[in-house]
N, C-alpha and C positions, 0 to 999 in steps of 0.2 A: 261355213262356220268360221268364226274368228280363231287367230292361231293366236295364243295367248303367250307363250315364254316369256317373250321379253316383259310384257307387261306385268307377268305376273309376276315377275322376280322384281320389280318396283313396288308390287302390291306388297309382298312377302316383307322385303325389308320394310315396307310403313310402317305393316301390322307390329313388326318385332319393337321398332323405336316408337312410333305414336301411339298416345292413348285411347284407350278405347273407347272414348267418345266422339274418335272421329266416324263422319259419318256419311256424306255421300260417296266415297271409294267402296260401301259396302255393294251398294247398287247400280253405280259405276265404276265398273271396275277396267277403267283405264289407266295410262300416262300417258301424261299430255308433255307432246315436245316439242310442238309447233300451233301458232295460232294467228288466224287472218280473217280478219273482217268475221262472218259469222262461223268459218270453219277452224276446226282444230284437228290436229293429224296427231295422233301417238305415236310411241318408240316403236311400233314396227313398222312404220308409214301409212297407216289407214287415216282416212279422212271421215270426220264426223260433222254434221249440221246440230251447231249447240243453238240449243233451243233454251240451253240454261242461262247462257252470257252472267257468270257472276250472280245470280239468284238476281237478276234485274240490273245488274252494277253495270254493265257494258252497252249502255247506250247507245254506242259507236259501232259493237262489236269490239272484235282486237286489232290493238297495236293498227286503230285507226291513222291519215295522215297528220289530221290537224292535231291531235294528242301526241303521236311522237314530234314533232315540229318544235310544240310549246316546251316537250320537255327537256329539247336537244338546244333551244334557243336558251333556258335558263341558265342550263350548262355551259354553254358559249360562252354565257354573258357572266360567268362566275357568281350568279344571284347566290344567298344564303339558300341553304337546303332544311335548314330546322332554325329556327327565329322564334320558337315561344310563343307566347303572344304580343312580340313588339312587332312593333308598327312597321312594314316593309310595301314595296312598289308594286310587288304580285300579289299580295294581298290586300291593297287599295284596289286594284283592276277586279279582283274575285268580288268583293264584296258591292262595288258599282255595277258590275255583270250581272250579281243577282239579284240587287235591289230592284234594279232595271226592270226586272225578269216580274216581278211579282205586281199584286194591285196595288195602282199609287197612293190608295185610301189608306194601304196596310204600310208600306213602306217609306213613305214621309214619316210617318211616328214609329218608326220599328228600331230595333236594335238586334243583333245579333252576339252569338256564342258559338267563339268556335271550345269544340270539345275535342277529348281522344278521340283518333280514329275510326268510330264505329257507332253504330247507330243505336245501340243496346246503353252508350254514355251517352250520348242525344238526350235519350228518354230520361236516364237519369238524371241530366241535367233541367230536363221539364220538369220533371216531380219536384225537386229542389227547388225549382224557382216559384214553379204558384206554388209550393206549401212558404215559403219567405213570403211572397206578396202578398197572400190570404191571410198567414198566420193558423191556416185549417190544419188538420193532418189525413181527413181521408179522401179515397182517392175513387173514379166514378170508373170504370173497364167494360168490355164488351164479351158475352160469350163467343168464344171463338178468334178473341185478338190475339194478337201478335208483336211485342216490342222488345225480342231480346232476351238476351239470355244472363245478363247479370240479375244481381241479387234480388232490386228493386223492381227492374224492367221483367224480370222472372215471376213476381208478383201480380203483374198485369196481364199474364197470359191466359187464354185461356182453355189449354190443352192443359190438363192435369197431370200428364205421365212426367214430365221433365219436373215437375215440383215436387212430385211425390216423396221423393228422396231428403230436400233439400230442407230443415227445420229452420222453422222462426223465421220468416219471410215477410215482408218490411205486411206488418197488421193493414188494418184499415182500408182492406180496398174491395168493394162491391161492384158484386159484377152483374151486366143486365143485359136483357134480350139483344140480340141484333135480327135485322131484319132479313133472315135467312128462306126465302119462299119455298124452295123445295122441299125442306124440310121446317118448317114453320114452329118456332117456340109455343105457337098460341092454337096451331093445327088449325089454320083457316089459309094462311098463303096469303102470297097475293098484293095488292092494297089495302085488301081489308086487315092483313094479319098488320104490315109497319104501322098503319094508321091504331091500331092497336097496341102495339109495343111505344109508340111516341104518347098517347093517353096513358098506360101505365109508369111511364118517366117521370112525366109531370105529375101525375098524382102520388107518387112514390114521395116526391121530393118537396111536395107542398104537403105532405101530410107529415103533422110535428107526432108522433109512433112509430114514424118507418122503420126507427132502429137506427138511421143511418145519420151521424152527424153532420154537419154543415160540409161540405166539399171543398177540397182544396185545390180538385181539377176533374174536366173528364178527356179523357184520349179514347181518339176512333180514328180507325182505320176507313178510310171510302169507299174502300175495295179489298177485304182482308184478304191476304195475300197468304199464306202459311195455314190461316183457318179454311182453305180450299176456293180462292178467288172467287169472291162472294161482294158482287158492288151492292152500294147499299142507294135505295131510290133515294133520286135529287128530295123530293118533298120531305121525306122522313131523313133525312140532312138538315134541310131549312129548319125541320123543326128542333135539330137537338142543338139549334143554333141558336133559335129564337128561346130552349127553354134553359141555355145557360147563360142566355144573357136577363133573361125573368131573375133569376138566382142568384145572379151574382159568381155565375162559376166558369175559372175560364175555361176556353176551351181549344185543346189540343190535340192538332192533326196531324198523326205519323203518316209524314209521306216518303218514307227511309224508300219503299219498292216504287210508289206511285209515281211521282216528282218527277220531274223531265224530259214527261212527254208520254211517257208511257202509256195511258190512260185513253191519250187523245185528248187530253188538254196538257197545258202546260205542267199545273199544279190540279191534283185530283178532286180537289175542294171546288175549281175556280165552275166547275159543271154545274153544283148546285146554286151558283153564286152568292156564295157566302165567303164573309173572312173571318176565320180562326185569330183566338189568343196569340196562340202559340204555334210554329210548322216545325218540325222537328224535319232534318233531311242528312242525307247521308247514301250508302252508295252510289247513283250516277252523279253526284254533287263533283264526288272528283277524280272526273273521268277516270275511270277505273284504275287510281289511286285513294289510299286510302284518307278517308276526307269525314266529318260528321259537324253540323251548327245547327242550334236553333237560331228561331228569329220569332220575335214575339215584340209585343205591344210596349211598349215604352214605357208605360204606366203600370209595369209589370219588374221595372228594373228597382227592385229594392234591395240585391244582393249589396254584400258588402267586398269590396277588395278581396280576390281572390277565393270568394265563396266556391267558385265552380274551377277545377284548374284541370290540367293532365300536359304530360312534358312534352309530347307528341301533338299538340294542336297546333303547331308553326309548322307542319310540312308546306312548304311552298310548291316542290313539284306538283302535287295533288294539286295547290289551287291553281298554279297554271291549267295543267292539264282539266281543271275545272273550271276555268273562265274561258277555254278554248272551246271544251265541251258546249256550254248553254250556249256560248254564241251561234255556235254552227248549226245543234236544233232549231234555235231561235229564225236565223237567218233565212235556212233551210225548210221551216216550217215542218219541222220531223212530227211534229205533236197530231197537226194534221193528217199528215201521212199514217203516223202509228193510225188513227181512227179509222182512215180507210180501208190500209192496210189489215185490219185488225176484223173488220168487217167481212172479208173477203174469207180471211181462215175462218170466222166462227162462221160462215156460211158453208165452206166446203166443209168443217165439222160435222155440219147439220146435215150433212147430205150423208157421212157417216155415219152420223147416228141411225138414221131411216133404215142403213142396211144390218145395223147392227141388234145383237140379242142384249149387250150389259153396258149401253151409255144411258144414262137415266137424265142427264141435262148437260150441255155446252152453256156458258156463260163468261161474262166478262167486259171489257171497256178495250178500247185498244190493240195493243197488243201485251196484252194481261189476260190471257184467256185458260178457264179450266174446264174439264170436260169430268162429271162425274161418274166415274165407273160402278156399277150397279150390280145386285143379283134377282135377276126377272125369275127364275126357277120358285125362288120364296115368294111369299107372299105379302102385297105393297100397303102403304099404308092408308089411312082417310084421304089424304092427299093426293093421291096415286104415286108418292115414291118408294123405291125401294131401297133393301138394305143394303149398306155399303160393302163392297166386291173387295178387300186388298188384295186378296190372291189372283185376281183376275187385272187389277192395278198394276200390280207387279208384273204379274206376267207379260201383260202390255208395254213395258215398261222395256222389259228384257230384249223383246224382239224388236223394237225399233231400234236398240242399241246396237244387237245385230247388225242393222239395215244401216247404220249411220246415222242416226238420229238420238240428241242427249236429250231428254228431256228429265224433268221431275216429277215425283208425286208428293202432294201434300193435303190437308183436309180432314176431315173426320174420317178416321181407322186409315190412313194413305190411301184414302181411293180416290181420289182427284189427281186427274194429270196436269200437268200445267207447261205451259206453251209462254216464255219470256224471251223470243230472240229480239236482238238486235232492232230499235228504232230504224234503221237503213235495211233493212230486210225488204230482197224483189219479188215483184211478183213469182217470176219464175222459180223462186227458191221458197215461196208458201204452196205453190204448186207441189215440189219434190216434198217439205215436208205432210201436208195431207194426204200425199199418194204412199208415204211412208206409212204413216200413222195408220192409216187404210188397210196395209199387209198387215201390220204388226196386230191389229186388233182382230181382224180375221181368222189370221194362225194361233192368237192367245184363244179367242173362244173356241175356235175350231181344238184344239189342243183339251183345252178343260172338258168341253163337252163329252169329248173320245174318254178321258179318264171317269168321267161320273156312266158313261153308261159300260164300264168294264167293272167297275166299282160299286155301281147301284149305288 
């Protein structure tokens, strides 16, 4: 069992000065006082395999070489550390890094924004820009998305607990099926359910009663990350590509988690090959410093001076550390690797599940992988899924934390676990995490089970 003291006299004072909306120390309940590549050691010296890396921001892992290098050479070199948005040497290199990076069909005619530091001002800077360029005001979202927790990007989400509270929240924005198989909006799964949700878009939107006025954007997720890592099939992509270019509406792809390889592609769009309006991007953009830009279509720039601003968009370290970053996935062909890589955990997953009573599906791209924790005891649906487990989530949750193992939960009711280490993650160390995950799920059911037949 872990000895807690020290740790918990870190937890203690959080609790006492931060708000209580903070929120994973509730269920990690460490302090972190060392970190390397994909381990971190707490104040009492244990070592952990983070599987969280930054909720996807650490690419690299920590306190990678070639990100401390870049940002010890700025320093060296006396570069400006905050520049605004004037014009400077490391952010000529960032922005040629990424252009680089992206389809030359999209980036010859593109432009970029850099925002404040975070991906939740991304989004808002998307909204702003196609509602200026359209002139529209409503806005197109997905069940189940995810873009942040400001006011506007709060409006696009689509877990309702964090809104609940929160009145008058930016109107006009409708939300529509996503192609969720397990659990299927239309209760058929499958092919035949997205090929279903893509005929109800289009006839939604071509029909003048829907209700819904002309749109001023839609944002999707490829792979909703927070609504329980749920990729969405290439085909029913292509089509929501093909029906907002029918419309006239642009179209915007949060790749704040996806982006940089994660995926198994570069950019999580480029699988169904298509190109977006708009890519909103942000965590591993700078190498895990704080970094957030869009890049969209050129024929999309109709802001006017200073329409989008924040004082914090000239971090230079970030962009070093962010053009240090994409070179070296790039180079390295990390994107590849994540696919392989990535293939290998959802396989030993699946061999977990086989033994297991409460995994109801493994899923995911890369190394973007969720596992959804289940309760087989109820009874499943038309589908054959069942309902979602959080106590058996959590519990899971608990004991690989034990073990050394950080992982998350996220999804509908937190019953999805989710698996985000490190792009540079080895074999050997997907081995130690699966053989982890393996205790911990064993001893969680094993544990539940014991309680339900002493408790009937």
């Amino acid at each position: 069992m872990l000895s807690a003291a020290q740790n918990n006299l870190f937890l203690e004072l959080q609790s006492r000065r931060e708000s209580n909306a903070r929120s994973y120390p509730r269920r990690i309940p460490i302090a972190i006082a060392e970190a390397d590549g994909i381990y971190v050691k707490d104040v009492e010296g244990r070592s952990y395999i983070d599987c969280l890396a930054g909720a996807g921001t650490l690419a690299l892992g920590h306190n990678h070489p070639v990100v401390i290098e870049a940002i010890r050479k700025a320093l060296e070199e006396k570069r400006p550390l905050h520049a605004l948005d004037l014009a400077t040497p490391i952010k000529d290199e960032f922005v040629e890094q990424l252009f680089a990076s992206l389809p030359a069909e999209f980036a010859q005619r593109a432009r970029i924004q850099f925002c404040s530091p975070s991906g939740s001002d991304a989004v808002e800077a998307a909204i702003k820009l196609v509602k200026t360029a359209t002139g529209r005001r409503s806005m197109l979202a997905f069940q189940g998305g995810y873009h942040g927790m400001t006011h506007g990007s709060l409006s696009l989400m689509g877990n309702v607990k964090p809104k609940t509270d929160v009145a008058n929240l930016m109107p006009d924005v409708h939300f529509l099926p996503y192609p969720y198989s397990y659990r299927c909006p239309f209760g058929v799964g499958g092919e035949q359910g997205h090929r279903i949700g893509s005929a109800y878009i289009e006839r939604l939107l071509d029909d003048p009663e829907c209700g819904v006025v002309a749109p001023a954007g839609m944002i999707v997720e490829i792979v909703q990350g927070e609504g329980g890592v749920i990729p969405a099939p290439d085909e029913w992509i292509r089509e929501m590509s093909r029906i907002t270019k029918k419309n006239k509406i642009p179209l915007i792809v949060d790749e704040v988690q996806t982006g940089l390889g994660r995926t198994g592609r570069l950019y999580a769009f480029e699988q169904a090959g298509i190109v977006p309006d708009v890519i909103v991007l942000s965590k591993a953009i700078g190498g895990t410093l704080p970094l957030a830009v869009i890049v969209y279509r050129e024929e999309l720039d109709a802001w006017a001076p200073g329409a989008h601003a924040g004082t914090f968009r000239g971090n230079q370290l970030a962009m070093a550390a962010g053009t240090a970053t994409l070179r070296f996935i790039t180079e390295n062909r990390l994107a590849e690797r994540a696919e392989v890589r990535g293939s290998r955990l959802m396989a030993l997953l699946r061999d977990i599940q086989r033994q297991s009573t409460g995994i109801g599906e493994v899923r995911g791209r890369g190394l973007m992988i969720g596992v959804e924790i289940v309760d087989k005891e109820q009874e499943c649906d038309q589908l054959g899924a069942y309902p979602a487990h959080p106590e058996l989530a959590d519990r899971i949750q608990q004991e690989c934390i034990k073990r050394g193992l950080i992982l998350e939960l996220g999804g509908r009711h937190g019953s999805v676990v989710r698996f985000l280490p490190p792009l540079t993650v080895t074999d050997e160390q997907i081995n130690q995490i699966a053989d982890i995950f393996s205790e911990a799920v064993a001893q969680a059911e094993k544990a539940l089970l014991g309680r339900r037949e002493v408790y009937g």
